[in-house]
C-alpha positions in Angstrom: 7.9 -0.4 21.7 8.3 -3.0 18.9 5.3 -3.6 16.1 6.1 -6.4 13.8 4.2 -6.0 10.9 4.3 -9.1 7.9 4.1 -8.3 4.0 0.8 -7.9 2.0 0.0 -10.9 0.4 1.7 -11.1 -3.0 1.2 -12.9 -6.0 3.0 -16.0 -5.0 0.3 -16.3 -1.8 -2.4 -15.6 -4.3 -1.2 -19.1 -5.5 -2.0 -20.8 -2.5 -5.9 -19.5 -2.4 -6.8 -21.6 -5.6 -8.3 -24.7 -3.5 -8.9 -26.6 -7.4 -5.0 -27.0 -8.0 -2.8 -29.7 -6.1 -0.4 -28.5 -3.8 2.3 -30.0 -5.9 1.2 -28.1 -8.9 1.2 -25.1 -6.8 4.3 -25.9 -5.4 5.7 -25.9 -9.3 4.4 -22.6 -9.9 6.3 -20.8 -7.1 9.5 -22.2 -8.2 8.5 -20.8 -11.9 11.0 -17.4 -11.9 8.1 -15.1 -12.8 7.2 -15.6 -8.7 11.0 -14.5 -8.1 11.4 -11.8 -5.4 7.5 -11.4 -5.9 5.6 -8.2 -5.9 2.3 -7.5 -4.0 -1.0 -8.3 -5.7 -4.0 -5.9 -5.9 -5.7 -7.3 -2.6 -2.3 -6.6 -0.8 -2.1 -3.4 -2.0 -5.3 -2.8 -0.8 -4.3 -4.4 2.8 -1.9 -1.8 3.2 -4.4 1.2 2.4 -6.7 -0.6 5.1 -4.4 -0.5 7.9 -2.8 3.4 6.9 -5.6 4.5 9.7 -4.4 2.6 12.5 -0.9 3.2 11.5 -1.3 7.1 11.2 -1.7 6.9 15.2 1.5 5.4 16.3 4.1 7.2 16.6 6.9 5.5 14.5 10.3 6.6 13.8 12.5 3.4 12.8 10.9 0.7 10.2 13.3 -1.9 9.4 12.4 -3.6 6.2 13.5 -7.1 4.1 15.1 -6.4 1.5 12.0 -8.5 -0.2 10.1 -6.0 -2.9 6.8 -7.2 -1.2 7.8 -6.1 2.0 9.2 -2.7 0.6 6.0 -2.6 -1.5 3.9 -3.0 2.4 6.0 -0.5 3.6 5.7 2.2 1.3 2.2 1.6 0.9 1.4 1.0 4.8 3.1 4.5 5.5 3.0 6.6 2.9 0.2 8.9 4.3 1.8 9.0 8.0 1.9 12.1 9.2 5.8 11.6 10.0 6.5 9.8 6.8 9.2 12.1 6.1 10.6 11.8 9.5 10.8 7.9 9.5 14.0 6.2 9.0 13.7 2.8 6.8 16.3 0.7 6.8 16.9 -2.1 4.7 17.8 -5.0 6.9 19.4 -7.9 4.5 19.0 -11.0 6.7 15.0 -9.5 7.5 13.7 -12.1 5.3 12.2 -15.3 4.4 14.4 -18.0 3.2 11.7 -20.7 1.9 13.8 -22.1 -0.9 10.7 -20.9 -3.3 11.4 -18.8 -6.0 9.4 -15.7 -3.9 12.3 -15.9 -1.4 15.3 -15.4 -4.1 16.0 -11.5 -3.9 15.4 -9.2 -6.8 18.8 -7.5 -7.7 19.3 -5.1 -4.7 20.9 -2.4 -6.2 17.9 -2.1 -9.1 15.6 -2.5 -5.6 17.2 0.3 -3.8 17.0 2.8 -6.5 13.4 1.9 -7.4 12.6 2.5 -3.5 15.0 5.4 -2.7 12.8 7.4 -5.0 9.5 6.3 -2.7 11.3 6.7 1.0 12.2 10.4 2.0 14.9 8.5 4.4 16.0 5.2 3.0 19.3 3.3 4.9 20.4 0.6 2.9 24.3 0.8 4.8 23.8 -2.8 6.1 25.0 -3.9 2.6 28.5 -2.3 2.7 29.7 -5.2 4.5 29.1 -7.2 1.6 31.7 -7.6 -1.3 29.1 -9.0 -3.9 26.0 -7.1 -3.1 23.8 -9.0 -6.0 24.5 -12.3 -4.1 24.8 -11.3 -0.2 21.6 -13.7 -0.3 23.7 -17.1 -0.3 
């Protein structure tokens, strides 16, 4: 059995809800490098904490995760009060992500991403980037 679950929306999306501003200013602001690699807002937050119910019933033992912060932000947040949260293995999956050519889909330094999360996830595999020589651009 396979859920597929998207990210929370994050601050780039939070753009996209402001129906005053022209797409092409829009557009501007999520190449702006505050949106890089962006982080959830509030209201995604909160998605997360509104779907922990449904969650809690499935029995889940394998979450494979972009190496996005959003997504590990919706991850952590979607399962942290699972009643097997310890038990689940994330794993990091580098190509599990969106490539949009927007500043939101330029990664955030891995390695300063998996020690910010490893300290969140009680299992945490992030072996798919051993394969790559220059972990801080595996990306291009």
């Amino acid at each position: 059995q396979i859920l597929l679950y998207r990210h929370a929306e994050s601050e780039a999306n939070m753009i996209w809800r402001n129906k005053d501003m022209p797409d092409t200013e829009k557009l501007k602001l999520e190449m702006n490098e505050k949106y890089r690699d962006t982080i959830l807002c509030e209201n995604g937050i909160e998605q997360c904490e509104s779907r922990r119910d449904i969650l809690a019933n499935i029995n889940i033992h394998t979450v494979f995760i972009s190496p996005l912060r959003r997504a590990m932000q919706t991850a952590y947040h979607s399962f942290k009060d699972h009643p097997n949260f310890d038990k689940i293995k994330f794993i990091i999956v580098p190509n599990l992500r969106e490539c949009m050519n927007l500043a939101s889909g330029i990664p955030y330094n891995i390695e300063k991403v998996i020690e910010e999360f490893s300290e969140l996830f009680p299992i945490l595999e992030t072996s798919l980037f051993d394969s790559y020589q220059d972990k801080l651009h595996y990306f291009l």
